[in-house]
C-alpha positions in Angstrom: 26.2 24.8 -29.2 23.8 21.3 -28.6 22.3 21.6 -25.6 23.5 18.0 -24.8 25.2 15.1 -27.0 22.9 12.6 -27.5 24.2 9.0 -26.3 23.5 5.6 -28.0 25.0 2.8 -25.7 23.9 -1.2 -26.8 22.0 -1.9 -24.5 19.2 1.1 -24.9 19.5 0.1 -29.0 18.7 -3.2 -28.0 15.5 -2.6 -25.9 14.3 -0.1 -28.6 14.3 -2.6 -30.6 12.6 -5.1 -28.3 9.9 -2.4 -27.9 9.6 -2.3 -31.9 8.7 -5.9 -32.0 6.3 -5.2 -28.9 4.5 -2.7 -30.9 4.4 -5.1 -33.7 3.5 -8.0 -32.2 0.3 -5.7 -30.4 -0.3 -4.1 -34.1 -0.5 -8.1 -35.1 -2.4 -8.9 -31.9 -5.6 -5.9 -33.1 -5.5 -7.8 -36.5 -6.3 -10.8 -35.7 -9.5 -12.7 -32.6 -7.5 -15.6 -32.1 -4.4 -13.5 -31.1 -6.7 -10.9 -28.8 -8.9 -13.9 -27.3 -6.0 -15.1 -24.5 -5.5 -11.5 -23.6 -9.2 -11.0 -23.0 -8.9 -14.0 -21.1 -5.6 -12.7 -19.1 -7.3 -8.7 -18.5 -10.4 -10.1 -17.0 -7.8 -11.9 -13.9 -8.1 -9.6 -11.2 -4.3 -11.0 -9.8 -3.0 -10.3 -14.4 -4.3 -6.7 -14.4 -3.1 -5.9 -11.0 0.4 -7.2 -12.0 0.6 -6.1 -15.1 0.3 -2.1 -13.6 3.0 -3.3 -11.6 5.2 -4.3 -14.1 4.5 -1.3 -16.6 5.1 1.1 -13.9 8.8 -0.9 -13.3 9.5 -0.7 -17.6 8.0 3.2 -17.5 11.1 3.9 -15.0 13.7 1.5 -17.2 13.0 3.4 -20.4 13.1 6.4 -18.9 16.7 5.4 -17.3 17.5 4.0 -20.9 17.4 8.1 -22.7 21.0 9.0 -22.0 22.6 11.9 -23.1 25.5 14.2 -21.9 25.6 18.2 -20.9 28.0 20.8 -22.5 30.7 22.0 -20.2 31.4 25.8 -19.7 33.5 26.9 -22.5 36.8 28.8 -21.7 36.6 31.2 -24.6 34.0 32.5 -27.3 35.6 30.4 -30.2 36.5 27.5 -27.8 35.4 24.0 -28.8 32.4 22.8 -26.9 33.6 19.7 -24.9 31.0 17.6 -23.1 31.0 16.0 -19.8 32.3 12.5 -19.4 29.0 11.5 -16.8 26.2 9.8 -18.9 23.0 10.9 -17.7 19.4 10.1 -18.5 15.8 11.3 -18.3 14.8 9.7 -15.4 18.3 11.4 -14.0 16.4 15.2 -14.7 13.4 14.0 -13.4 14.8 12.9 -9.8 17.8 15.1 -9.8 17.1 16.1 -6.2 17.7 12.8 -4.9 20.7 12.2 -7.4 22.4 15.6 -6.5 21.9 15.6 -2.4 25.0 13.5 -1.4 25.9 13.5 2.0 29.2 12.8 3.9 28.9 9.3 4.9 25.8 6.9 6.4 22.8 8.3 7.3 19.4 6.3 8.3 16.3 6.7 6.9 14.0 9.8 7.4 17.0 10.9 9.6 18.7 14.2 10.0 22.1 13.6 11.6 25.1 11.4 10.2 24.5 7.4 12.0 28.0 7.8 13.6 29.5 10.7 16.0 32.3 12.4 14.5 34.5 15.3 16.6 32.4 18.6 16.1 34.7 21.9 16.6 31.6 24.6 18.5 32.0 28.1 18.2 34.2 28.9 21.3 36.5 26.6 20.1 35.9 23.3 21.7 35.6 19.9 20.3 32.7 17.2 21.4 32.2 13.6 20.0 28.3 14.0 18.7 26.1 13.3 15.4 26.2 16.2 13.1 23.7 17.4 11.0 23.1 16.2 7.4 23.1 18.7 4.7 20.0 18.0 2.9 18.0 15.5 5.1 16.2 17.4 7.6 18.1 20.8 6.6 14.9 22.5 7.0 14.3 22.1 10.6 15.8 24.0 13.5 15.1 21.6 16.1 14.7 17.6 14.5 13.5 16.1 18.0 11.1 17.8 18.7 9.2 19.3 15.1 10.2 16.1 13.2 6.9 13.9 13.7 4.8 16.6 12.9 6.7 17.4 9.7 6.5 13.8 8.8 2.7 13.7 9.3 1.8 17.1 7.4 4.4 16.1 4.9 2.1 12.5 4.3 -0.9 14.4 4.8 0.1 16.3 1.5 1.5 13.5 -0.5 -2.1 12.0 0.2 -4.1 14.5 -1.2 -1.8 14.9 -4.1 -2.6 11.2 -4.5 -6.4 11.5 -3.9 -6.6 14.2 -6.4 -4.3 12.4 -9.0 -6.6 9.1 -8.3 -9.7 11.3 -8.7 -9.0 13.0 -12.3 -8.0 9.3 -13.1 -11.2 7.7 -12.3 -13.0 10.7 -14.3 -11.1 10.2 -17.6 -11.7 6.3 -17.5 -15.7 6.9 -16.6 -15.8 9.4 -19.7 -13.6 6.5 -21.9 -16.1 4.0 -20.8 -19.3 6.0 -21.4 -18.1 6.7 -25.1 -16.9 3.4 -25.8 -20.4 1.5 -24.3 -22.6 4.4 -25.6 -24.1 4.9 -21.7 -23.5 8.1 -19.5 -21.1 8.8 -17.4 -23.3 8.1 -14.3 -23.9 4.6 -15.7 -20.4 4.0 -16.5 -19.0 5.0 -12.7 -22.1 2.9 -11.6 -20.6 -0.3 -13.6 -16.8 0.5 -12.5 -18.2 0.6 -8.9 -20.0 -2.5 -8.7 -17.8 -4.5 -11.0 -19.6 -5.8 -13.8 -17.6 -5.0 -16.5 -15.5 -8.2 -17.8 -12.1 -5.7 -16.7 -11.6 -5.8 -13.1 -11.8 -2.1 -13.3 -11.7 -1.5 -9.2 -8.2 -3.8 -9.3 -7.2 -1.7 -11.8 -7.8 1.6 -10.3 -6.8 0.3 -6.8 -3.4 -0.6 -8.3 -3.0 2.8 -9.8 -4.0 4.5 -6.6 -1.4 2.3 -4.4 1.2 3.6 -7.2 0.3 7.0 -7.1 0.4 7.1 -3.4 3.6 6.0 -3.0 5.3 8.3 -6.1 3.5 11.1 -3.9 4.5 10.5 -1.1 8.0 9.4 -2.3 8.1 12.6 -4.1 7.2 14.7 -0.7 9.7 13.1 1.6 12.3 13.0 -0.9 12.1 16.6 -1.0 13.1 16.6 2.8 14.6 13.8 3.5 16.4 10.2 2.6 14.1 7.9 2.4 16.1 5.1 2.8 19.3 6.6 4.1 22.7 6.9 2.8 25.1 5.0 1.5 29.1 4.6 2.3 29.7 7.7 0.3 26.6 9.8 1.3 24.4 8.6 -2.2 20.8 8.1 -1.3 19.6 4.8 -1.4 16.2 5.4 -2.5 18.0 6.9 -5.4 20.4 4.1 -6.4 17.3 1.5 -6.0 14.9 2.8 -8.5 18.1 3.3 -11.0 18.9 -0.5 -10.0 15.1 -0.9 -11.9 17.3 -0.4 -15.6 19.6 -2.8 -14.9 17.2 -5.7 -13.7 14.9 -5.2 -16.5 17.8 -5.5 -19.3 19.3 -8.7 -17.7 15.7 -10.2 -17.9 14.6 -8.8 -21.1 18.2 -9.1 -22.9 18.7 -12.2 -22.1 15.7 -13.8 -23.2 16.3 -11.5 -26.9 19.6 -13.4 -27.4 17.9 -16.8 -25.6 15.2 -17.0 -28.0 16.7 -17.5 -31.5 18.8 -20.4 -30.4 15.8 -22.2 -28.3 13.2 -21.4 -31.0 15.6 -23.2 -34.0 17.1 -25.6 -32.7 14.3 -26.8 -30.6 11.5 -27.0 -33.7 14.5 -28.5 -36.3 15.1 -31.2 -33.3 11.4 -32.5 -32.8 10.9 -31.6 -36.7 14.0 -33.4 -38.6 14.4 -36.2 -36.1 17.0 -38.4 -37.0 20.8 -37.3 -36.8 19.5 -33.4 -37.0 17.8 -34.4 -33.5 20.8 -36.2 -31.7 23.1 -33.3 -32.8 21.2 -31.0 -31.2 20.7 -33.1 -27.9 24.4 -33.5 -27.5 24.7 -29.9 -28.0 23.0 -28.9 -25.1 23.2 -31.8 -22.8 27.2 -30.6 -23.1 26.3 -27.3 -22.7 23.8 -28.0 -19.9 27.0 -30.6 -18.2 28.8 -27.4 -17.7 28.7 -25.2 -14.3 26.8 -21.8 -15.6 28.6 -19.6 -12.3 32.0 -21.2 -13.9 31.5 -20.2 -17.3 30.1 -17.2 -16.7 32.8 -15.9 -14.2 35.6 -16.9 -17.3 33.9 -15.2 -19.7 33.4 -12.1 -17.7 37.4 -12.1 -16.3 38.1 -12.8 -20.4 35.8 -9.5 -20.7 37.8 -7.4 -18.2 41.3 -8.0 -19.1 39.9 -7.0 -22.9 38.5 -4.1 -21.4 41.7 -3.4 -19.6 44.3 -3.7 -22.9 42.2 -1.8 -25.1 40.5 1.5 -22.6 40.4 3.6 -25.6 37.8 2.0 -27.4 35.5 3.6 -24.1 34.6 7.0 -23.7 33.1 7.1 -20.8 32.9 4.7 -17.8 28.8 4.6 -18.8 30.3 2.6 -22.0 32.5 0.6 -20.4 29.8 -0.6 -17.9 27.5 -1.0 -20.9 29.4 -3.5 -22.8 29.6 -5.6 -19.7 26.2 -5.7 -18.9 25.4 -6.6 -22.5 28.6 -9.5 -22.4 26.3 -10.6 -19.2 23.4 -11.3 -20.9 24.6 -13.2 -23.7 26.3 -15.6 -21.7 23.2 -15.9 -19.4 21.4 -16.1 -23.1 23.6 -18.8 -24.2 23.6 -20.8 -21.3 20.2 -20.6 -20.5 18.4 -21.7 -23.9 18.6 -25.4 -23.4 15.6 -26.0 -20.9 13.5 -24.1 -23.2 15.0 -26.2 -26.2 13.6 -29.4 -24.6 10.4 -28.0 -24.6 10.2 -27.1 -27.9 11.6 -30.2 -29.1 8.9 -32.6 -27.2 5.9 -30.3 -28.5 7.0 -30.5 -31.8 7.4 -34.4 -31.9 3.6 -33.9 -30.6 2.6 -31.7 -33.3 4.7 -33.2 -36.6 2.4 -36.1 -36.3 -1.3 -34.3 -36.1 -3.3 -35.0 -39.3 -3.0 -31.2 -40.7 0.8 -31.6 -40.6 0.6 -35.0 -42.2 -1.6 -33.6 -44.9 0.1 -30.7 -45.9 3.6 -33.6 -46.2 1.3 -35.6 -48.7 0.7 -32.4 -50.2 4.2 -31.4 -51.2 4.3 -28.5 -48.9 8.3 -27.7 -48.1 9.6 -28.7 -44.9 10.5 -24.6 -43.8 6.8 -23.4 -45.1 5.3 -26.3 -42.8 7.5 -25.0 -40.1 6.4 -21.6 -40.3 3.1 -21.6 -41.0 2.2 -24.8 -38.8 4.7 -25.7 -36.0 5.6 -22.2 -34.9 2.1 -21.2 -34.5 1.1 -24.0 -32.4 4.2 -24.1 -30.1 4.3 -19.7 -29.4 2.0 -20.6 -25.8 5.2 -22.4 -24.7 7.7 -19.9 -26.0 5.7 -17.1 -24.3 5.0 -18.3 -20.8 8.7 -19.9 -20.6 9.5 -16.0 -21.4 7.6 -15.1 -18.5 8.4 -17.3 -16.2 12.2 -16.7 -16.8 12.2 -13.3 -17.0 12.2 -13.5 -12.6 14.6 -16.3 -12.3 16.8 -14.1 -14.6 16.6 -10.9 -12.6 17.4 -13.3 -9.6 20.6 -14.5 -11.3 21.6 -10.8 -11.8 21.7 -10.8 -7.6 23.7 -13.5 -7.4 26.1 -13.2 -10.0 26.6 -9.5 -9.0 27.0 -10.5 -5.1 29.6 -13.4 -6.1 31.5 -10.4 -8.0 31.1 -11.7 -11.5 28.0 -10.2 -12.4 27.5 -6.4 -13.7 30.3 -3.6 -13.5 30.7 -2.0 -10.0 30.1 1.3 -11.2 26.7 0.5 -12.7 23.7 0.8 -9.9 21.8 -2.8 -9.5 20.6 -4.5 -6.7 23.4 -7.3 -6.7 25.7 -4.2 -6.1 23.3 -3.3 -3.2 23.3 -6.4 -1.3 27.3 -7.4 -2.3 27.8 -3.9 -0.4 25.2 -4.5 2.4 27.2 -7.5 2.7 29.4 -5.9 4.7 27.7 -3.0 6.4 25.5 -5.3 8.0 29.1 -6.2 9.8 29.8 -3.3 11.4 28.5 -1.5 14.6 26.6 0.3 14.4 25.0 -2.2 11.2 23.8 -0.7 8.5 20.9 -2.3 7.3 18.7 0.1 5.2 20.6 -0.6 1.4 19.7 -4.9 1.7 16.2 -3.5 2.5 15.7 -1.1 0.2 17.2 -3.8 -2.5 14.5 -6.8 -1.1 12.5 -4.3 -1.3 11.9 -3.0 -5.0 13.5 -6.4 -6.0 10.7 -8.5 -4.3 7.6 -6.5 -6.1 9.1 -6.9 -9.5 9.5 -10.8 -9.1 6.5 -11.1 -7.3 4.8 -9.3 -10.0 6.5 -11.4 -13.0 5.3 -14.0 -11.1 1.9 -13.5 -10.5 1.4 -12.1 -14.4 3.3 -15.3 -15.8 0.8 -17.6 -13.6 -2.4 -15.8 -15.2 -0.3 -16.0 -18.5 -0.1 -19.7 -18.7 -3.6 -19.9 -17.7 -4.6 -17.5 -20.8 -2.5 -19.5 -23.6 -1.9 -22.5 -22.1 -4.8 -24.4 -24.1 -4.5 -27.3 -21.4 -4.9 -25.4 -18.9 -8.4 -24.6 -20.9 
């Protein structure tokens, strides 16, 4: 019997494959100085190496998430059929399965121990009082929350600290050994130059960054233990928990999209400025019509198209992982269809710039064909635009992922994402007493990955955009 069933859903092919053509574009990158000079440029930003930490720290989690597999049931007999369980999980699942297995009754708040409304609580001699009971799991271990809870709290960060320190410690060891071996110097002289700065790499941001990260996986890993970080939801799911599983589901719209955006930018924008003529006013019709059209409009049809297919035919999904999958992945091509023409223009206006430089003229006189000049010419000298337009979109598109979810045409309800969070919070921050710890947690994780894509697109442009030099 497999110890699980291994699960391939389209979306996880998809980003393996974008991580393929990451590897090959870094393999590229080692091959050739032109390649590795704007990235020398971009790691010696203090603000690019902080956020790109950030940002690997936020893709370590979504590929993590992006594993899935499901476990054997318990077989009835000892020739009985192994059957597997319809509930997808994933790596990142086993490696928080505390906080995805502690489910409480209802709401709870954060770092609390009792349900956040009264209920009618039978006592032992029969009588019933109107109180907040207990939670299962959050604060369990106390015998009297009032008054032992603060201190718990404090030891508990005290030891999520020195995990921390320690973790930091070993960390700034292994890079001062890395350093001494790669400059030839001791490892004295190497801590010396990490401490003072005077490498070209902002080492101190770096380690700083890791530090901050490792402090709060500590920490988080220490109160999670013990209690909800940030509450419970409706249904007793900790928050914390549905959050960092949101992380997947952001990264996919962003990086998705801009796999299926890309093809149709990068053609039709180069054969525009290229070709000229009729080629060129094709193409602008094409996506001045598409552009005419209302994205939330066509995006909410093709998605209500999408359900009622998914509704007549519930046999081509398995599980409701699948079903939830093929929406996500019908999401991004539409945001990838409709979102292509602004980096189209761009494309199209450089190369009308570039067709007419002297090289390109000469290798015309020269017979070159049209498609060699293309590639070995235009595409070069237009990829700084196609990168940092990748960049820069990649936060407007986990953005749209919030709206579209909260307006209810966005990702499946059953799939965890922060549109889901605040469309629910929508509500709970209604009632009385408001629930207001799922919005937060959702600004929360949702504002340091924007901020971060934002910061590292910034230092981007300044690294390959060669006016900007």
């Amino acid at each position: 019997m497999m110890l699980f069933k291994p699960v391939f859903l389209w979306t996880d092919m998809l980003l393996w494959l974008l991580l393929a053509g990451v590897a090959f574009y870094v393999w590229r990158v080692r091959l050739h100085e032109h390649l590795r000079e704007p990235w020398r440029r971009l790691l010696r930003s203090r603000s690019g190496v902080a956020s790109a930490v950030v940002l690997l720290a936020f893709v370590a989690v979504g590929v993590l998430d992006s594993l899935h597999f499901r476990l054997p049931l318990e077989k009835q007999g000892n020739g009985a059929e192994t059957h597997y369980s319809p509930e997808v999980l994933s790596v990142f699942d086993l490696m928080v399965g505390p906080l995805r297995k502690q489910v409480e009754k209802t709401y709870s708040a954060p770092f609390a121990s009792q349900l956040y409304t009264k209920e009618t609580i039978e006592l032992p001699g029969g009588k019933q009082v109107r109180d907040y009971p207990r939670l299962k799991f959050g604060g369990a271990h106390l015998r009297e929350p009032a008054r032992e809870q603060a201190g718990d709290v404090a030891v508990t960060a005290l030891q999520g600290g020195v995990y921390a320190l320690a973790l930091c410690g070993g960390l700034t060891f292994m890079l001062a050994l890395w350093l001494a071996r790669r400059r030839s110097i001791s490892p004295g002289a190497a801590w010396t130059m990490i401490r003072h700065g005077r490498d070209e790499i902002p080492w101190r941001t770096f380690l700083s960054t890791v530090g901050l990260l490792a402090l709060f996986v500590c920490l988080a890993t220490a109160f999670s233990a013990k209690y909800h970080i940030f509450g419970t939801d409706k249904v007793g799911q900790d928050v914390f928990y549905l959050a960092l599983k949101s992380i997947r589901t952001g990264l996919m719209i962003g990086t998705l999209t801009t796999l299926v955006m890309l093809p149709f930018a990068l053609l039709l924008g180069i054969m525009a400025g290229y070709f000229r003529g009729w080629v060129d006013d094709v193409i602008q019709y094409t996506y001045t019509t598409l552009s005419s059209i209302p994205g939330v409009l066509l995006i909410a049809a093709a998605v209500l198209i999408l359900q009622v297919y998914m509704d007549s035919n519930q046999e081509l999904f398995d599980t409701v992982a699948a079903r939830a999958d093929i929406r996500l992945l019908f999401l991004c091509v539409i945001l990838g269809i409709t979102s292509w023409t602004g980096l189209c223009r761009l494309l199209r206006g450089e190369t009308l710039k570039v067709r007419e430089m002297e090289f390109i003229q000469a290798a015309t006189a020269f017979g070159v064909g049209h498609f060699r000049i293309i590639a070995r010419h235009i595409l070069p000298n237009v990829m700084h635009i196609v990168l940092i337009s990748i960049v820069l979109d990649f936060s407007a598109l986990v953005l749209a992922e919030a709206v579209l979810s909260y307006v209810g045409v966005g990702v499946d309800p059953s799939m965890q994402s922060w549109g889901n969070m605040i469309n629910g919070a929508r509500l709970e921050m209604a009632r009385e007493p408001m629930v207001w710890w799922s919005l937060l947690a959702a600004f929360v994780f949702m504002f340091v990955l924007v901020l971060s894509a934002n910061l590292f697109s910034d230092r981007v442009r300044d690294a390959f955009d060669p006016r900007v030099r």
